[in-house]
PyMOL CGO cylinders between C-alpha atoms (Angstrom):
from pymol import cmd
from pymol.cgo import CYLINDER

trace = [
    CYLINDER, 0.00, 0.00, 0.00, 3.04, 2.41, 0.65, 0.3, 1, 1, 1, 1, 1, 1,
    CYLINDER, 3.04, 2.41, 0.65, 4.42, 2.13, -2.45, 0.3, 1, 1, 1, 1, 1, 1,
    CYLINDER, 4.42, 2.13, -2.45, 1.30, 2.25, -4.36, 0.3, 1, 1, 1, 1, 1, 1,
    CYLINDER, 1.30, 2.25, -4.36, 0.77, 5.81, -2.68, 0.3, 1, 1, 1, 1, 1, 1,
    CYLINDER, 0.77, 5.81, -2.68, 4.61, 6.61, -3.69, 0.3, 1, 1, 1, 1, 1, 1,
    CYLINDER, 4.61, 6.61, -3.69, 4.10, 5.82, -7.11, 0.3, 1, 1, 1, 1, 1, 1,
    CYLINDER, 4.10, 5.82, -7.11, 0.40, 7.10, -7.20, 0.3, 1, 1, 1, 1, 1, 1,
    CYLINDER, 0.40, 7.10, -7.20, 2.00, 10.56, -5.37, 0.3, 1, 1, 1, 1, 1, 1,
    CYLINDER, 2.00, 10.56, -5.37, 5.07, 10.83, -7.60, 0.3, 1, 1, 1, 1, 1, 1,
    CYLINDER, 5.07, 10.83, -7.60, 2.64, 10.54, -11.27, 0.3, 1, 1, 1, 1, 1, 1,
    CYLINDER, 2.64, 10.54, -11.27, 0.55, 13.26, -9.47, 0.3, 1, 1, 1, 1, 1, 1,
    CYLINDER, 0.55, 13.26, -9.47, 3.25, 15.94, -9.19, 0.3, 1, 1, 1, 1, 1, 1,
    CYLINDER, 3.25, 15.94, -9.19, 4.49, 15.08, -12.42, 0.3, 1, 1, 1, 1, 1, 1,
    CYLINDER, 4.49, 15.08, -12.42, 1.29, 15.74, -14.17, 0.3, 1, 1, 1, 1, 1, 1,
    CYLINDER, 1.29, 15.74, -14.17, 1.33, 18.91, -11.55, 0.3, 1, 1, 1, 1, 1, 1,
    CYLINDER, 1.33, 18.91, -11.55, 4.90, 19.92, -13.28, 0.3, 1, 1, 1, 1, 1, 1,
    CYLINDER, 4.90, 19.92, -13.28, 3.30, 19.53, -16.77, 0.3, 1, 1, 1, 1, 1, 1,
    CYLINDER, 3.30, 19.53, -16.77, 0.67, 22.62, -15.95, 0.3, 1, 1, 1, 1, 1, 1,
    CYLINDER, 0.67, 22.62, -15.95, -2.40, 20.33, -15.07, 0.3, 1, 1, 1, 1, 1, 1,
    CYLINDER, -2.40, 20.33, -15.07, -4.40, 21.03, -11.98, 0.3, 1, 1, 1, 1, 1, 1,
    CYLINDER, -4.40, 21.03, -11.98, -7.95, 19.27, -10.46, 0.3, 1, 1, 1, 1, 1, 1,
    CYLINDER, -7.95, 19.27, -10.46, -10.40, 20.24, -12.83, 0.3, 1, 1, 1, 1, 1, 1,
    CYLINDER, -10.40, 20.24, -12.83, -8.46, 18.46, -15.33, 0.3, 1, 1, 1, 1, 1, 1,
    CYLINDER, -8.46, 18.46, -15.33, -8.62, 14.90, -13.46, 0.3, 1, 1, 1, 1, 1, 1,
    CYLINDER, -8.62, 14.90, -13.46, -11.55, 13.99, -14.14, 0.3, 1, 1, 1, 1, 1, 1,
    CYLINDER, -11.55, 13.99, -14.14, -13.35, 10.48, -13.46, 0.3, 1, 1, 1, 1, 1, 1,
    CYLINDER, -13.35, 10.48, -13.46, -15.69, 9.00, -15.87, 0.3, 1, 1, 1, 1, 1, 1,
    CYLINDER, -15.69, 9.00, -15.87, -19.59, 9.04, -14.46, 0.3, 1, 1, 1, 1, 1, 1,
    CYLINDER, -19.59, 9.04, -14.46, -19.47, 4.82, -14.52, 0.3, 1, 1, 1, 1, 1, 1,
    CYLINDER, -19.47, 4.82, -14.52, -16.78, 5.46, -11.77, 0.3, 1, 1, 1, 1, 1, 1,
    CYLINDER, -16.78, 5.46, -11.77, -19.10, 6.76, -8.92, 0.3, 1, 1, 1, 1, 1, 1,
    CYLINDER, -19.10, 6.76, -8.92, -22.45, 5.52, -10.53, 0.3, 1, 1, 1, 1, 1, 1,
    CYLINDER, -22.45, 5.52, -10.53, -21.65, 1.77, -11.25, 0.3, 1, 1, 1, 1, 1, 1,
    CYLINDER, -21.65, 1.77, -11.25, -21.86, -0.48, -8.23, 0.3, 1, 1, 1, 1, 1, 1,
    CYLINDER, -21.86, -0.48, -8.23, -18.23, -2.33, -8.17, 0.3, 1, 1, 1, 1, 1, 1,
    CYLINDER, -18.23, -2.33, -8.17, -18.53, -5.60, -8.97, 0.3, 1, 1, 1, 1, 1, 1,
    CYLINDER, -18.53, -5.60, -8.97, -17.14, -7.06, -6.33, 0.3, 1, 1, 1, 1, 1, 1,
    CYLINDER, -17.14, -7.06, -6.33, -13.13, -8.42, -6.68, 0.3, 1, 1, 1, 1, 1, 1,
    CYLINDER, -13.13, -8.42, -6.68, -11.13, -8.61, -3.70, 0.3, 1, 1, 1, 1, 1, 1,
    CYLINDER, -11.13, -8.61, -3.70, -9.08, -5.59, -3.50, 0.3, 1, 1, 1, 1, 1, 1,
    CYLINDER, -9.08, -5.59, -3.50, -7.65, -3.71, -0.10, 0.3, 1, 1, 1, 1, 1, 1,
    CYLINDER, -7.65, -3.71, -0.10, -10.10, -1.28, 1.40, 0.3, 1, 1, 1, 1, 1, 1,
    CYLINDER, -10.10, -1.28, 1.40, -10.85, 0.20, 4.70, 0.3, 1, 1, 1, 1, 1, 1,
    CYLINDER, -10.85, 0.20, 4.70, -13.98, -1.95, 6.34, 0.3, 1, 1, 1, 1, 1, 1,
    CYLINDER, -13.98, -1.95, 6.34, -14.66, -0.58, 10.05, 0.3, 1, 1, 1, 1, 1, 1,
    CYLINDER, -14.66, -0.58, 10.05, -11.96, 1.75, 10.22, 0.3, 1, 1, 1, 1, 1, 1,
    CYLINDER, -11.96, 1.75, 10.22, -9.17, -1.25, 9.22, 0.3, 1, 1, 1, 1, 1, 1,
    CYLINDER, -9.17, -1.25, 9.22, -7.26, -1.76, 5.69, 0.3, 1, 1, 1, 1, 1, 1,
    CYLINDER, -7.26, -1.76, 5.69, -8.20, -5.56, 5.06, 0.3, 1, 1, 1, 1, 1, 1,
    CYLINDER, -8.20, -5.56, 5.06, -8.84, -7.17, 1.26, 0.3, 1, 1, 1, 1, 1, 1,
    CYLINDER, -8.84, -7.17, 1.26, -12.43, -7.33, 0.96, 0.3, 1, 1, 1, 1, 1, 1,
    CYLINDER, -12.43, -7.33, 0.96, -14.87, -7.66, -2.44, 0.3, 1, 1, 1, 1, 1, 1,
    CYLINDER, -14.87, -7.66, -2.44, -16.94, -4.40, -1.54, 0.3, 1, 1, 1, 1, 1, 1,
    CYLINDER, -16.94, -4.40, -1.54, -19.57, -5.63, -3.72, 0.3, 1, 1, 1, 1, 1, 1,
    CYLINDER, -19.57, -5.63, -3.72, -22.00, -3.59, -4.35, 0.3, 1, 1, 1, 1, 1, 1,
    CYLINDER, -22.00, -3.59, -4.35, -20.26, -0.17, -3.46, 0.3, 1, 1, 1, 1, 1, 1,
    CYLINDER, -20.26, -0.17, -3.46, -20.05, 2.96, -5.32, 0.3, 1, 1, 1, 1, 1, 1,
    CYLINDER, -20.05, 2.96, -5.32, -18.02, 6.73, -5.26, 0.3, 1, 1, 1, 1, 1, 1,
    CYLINDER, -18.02, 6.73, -5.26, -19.31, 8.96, -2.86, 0.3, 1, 1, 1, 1, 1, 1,
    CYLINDER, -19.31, 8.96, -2.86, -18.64, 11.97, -6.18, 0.3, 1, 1, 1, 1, 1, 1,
    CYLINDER, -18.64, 11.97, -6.18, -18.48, 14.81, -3.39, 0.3, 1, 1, 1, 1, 1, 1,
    CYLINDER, -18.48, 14.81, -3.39, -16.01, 12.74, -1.06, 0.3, 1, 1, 1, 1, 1, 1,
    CYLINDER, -16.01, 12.74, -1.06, -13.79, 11.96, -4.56, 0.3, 1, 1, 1, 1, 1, 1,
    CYLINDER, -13.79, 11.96, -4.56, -13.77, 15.81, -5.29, 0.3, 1, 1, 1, 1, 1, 1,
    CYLINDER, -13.77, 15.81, -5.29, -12.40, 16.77, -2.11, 0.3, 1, 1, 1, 1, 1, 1,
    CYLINDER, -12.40, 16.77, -2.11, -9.62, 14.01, -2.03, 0.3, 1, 1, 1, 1, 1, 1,
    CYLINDER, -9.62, 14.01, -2.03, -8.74, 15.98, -5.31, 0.3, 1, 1, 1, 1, 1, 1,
    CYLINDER, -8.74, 15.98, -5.31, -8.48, 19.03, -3.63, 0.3, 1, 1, 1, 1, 1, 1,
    CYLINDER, -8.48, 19.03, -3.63, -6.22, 17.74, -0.74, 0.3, 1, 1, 1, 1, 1, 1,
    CYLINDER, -6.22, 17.74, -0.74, -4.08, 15.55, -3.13, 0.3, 1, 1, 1, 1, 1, 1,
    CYLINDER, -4.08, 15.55, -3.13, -3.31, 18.20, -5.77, 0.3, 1, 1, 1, 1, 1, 1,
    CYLINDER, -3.31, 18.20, -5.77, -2.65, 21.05, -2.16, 0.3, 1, 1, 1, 1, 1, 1,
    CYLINDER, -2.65, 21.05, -2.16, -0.26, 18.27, -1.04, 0.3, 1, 1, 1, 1, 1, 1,
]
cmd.load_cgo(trace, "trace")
């Protein structure tokens, strides 16, 4: 998970670098309106990271627009 955020943090600033900013990061509408079909992949359940199939979830839109805010201050 550490070096997921690393690499995930280190593409950020380099599109940062090359002039673009939130607005520009965009996620297609299937991302917060399709339910997730349910692989195993780590998420937080209860306050823990464990590998769960979060079937059934979606993108809360407002909660992925301020991540954006916070990742692209950071």
């Amino acid at each position: 998970m550490e070096l997921g955020c690393r690499i995930h943090s280190l593409d950020r600033a380099l599109r940062v670098l090359q002039g673009r900013h939130r607005d520009m990061d965009v996620f297609p509408d299937y991302i917060c309106d399709k339910k997730f079909p349910g692989h195993i992949v780590p998420m937080v359940v209860d306050g823990k990271w464990t590998c769960a199939t979060g079937e059934g979830r979606t993108l809360d839109r407002a909660r992925v627009e301020d991540f954006k805010t916070r990742k692209f201050e950071g």
